[in-house]
NUVOTOR-347988 format. One record per residue (C-alpha): x, y, z; residue in one letter. Coordinates in pm, whole numbers, padded with zeros to 5 digits, always signed. Layout:
N
XYZa ...
//
This chain:
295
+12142+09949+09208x +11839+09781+09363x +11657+09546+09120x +11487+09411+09407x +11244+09698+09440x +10958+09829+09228x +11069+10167+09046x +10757+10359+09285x +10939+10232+09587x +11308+10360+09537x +11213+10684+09655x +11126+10602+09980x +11488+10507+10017x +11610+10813+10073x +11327+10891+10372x +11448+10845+10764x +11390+10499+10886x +11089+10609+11095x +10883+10723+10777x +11005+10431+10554x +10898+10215+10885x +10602+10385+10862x +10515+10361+10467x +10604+09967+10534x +10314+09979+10799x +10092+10101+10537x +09807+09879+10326x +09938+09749+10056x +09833+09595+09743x +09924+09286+09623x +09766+09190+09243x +09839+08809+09286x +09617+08564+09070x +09384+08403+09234x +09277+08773+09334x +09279+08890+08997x +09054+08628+08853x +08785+08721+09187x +08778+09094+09033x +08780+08966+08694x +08445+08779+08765x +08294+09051+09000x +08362+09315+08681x +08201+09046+08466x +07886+09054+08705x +07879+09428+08719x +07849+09451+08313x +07596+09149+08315x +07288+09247+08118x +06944+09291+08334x +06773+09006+08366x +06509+08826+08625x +06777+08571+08702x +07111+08719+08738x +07403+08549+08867x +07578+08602+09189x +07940+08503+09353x +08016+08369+09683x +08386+08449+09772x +08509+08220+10092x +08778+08241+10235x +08983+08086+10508x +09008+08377+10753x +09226+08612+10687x +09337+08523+10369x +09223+08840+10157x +08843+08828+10094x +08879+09183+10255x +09153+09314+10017x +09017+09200+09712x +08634+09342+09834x +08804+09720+09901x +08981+09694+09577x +08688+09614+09356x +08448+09930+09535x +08792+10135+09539x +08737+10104+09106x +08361+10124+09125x +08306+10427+09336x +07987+10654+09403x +08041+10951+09135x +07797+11277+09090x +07545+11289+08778x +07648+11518+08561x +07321+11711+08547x +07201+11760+08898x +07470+11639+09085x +07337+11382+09289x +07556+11085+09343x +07531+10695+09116x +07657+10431+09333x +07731+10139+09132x +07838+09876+09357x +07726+09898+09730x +07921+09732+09975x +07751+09659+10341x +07834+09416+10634x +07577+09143+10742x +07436+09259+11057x +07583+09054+11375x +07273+08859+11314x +06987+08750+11089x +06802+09082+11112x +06604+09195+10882x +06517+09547+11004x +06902+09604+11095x +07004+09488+10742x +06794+09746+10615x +06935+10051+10859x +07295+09968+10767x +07199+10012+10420x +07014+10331+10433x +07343+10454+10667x +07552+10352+10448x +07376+10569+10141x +07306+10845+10415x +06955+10799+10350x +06737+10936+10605x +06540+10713+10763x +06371+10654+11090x +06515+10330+11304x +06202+10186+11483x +06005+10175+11129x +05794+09874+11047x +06015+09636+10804x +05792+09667+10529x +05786+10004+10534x +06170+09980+10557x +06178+09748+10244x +05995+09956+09991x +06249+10239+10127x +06562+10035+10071x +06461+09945+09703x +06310+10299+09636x +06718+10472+09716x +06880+10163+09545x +06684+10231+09266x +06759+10632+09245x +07079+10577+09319x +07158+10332+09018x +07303+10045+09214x +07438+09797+08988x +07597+09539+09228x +07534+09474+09578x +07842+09346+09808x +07719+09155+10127x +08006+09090+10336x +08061+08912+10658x +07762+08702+10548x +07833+08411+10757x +07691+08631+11057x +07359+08463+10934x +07451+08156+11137x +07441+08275+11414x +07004+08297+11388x +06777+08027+11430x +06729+07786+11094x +06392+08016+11060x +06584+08345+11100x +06866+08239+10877x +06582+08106+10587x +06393+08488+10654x +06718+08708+10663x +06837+08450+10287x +06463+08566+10159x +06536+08916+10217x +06872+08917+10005x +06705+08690+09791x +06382+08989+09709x +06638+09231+09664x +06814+09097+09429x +06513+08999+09215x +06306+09325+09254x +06617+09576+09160x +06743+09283+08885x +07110+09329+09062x +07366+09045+09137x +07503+08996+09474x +07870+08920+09579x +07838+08791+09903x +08143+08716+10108x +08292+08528+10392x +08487+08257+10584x +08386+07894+10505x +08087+07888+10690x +07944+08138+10444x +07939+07859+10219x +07693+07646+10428x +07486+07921+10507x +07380+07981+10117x +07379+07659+10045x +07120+07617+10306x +06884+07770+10063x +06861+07586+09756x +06770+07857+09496x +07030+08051+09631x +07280+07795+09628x +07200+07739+09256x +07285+08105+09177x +07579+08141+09333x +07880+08063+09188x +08171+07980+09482x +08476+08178+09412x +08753+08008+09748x +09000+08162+09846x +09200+07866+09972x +09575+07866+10226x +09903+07900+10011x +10083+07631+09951x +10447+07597+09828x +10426+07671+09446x +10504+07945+09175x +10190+08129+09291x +10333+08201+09636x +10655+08259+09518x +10546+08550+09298x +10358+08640+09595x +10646+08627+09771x +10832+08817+09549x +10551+09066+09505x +10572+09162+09815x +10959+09181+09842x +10982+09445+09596x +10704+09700+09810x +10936+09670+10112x +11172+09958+10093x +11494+09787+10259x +11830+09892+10100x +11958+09494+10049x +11747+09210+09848x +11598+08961+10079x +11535+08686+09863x +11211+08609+10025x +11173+08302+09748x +11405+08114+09852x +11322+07775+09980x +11423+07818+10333x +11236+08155+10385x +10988+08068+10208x +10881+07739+10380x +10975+07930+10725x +10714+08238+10626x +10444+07937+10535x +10523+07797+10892x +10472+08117+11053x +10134+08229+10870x +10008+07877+10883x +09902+08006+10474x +09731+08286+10541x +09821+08611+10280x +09730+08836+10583x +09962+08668+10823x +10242+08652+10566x +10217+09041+10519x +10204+09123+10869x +10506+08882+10915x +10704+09056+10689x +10602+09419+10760x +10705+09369+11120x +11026+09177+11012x +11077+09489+10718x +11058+09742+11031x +11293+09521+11258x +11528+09494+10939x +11531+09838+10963x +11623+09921+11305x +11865+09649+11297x +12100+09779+11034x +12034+09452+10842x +11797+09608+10564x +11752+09272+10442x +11470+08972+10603x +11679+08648+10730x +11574+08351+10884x +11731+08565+11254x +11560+08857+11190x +11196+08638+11101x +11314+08429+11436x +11353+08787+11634x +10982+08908+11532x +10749+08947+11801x +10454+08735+11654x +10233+08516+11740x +10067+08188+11537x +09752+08200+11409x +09694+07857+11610x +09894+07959+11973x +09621+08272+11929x +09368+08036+11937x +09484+07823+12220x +09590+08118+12441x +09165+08237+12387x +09045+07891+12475x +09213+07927+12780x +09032+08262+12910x 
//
């Protein structure tokens, strides 16, 4: 018997090690709260009725720490699909990346490339504008996701104020909310605009901490990882060990235990210990960050 493991997982039991060291390798996803109640509230958005106003989210996150997940999740549900009388496609929610920096002509290109709207890359930005809201329009967009969207900062105060405007028009002319998304500078760069700041609604993502929450996550995550023997990853010693390690970060903690699932693996252990976690070849979020300052 193995309890441990979620009923969709048992099968991949009976696979060699290298494919169940593969399918540990693979994305997984974990429905955890705090991420439950950020799709809850983006869903919420995406029914919200059409209005002059509407209301927008800010998801922040500490890097790392599953803004991304959550993001890929909600377009996963919310995907372009063809109109059933001419076939051409209604795209719901669009998801784009702020440009590297407060551009408003690049903004527009990565949205017409990510529609595969034609379009012609040295056009004047007005001309680019009408053209944006012209294929958001056709296309039915509902929601637009802005992620990445503290690469506004990195612009001039006038820049940053121009490139907030822009998302600011959009949103007003096609009557759509806006998710925007990013680490915890994203924060101060909508706040810097005060109409802005007044519509958007901050939805953090904050580090785990010792509590029921991660220990469901903790468990959560235990019963994906197909390894023969139950690894108790809530107990207090592993737990508080994995928290050391990832420094609270739900990306670190997976990549923690998918390399220690893999190691458990070739080990003959199929279970995670405190000597296998010791034996994994990782590195801190924070010695990362000291070994960069140093080149």
């Amino acid at each position: 018997m193995t309890p441990h493991l979620h009923p969709n997982v048992l099968r991949l039991l009976e696979l060699p090690d290298a494919e169940r060291q593969r399918a540990i390798l693979a994305e997984k996803w974990i429905p955890y709260t705090r991420a439950q109640q950020a799709l809850a509230k983006m869903e919420a958005l995406l029914q919200h009725p059409t209005s002059h106003r509407m209301p927008n989210l800010l998801l922040v996150e500490d890097t790392n720490n599953g803004k991304t997940a959550i993001l890929r999740r909600f377009c996963h549900a919310h995907q372009p699909q063809p109109l059933e009388d001419d076939g051409r496609l209604q795209w719901p929610v669009l998801y784009v990346q702020a440009p590297p920096e407060p551009d408003e002509k690049r903004f527009y290109n990565i949205v017409l490339d990510r529609v595969n709207a034609p379009h012609r890359i040295n056009d004047h930005v007005g001309k680019k504008q009408l053209q944006v809201i012209h294929v958001l329009r056709q296309l039915g967009v509902k929601l637009l996701v802005i992620d990445e969207i503290q690469h506004i900062l990195a612009g001039n105060q006038g820049k940053q104020r121009q490139f907030l405007n822009v998302i600011k028009y959009l949103s007003n002319e096609l009557m759509v909310p806006l998710v925007c998304a990013g680490i915890r500078t994203a924060f101060s760069a909508v706040q810097s605009d005060e109409q802005l700041a007044n519509r958007f609604e901050p939805v953090p993502l904050p580090k785990w901490v010792i509590g029921d929450d991660y220990l469901r996550l903790l468990l959560s995550f235990e019963r994906l990882l197909p390894l023969r023997e139950p690894s108790n990853l809530a107990d207090e010693s592993i737990a508080l060990k994995l928290l050391s390690m990832s420094e609270g970060t739900i990306g670190e903690i997976s990549k923690i235990l998918k390399l220690a699932a893999v190691l458990a693996i070739d080990s003959k252990k199929e279970r995670i210990t405190a000597a296998v976690l010791n034996k994994v070849d990782y590195t801190t979020p924070s010695d990362r960050m000291k070994f960069h300052k140093l080149i």
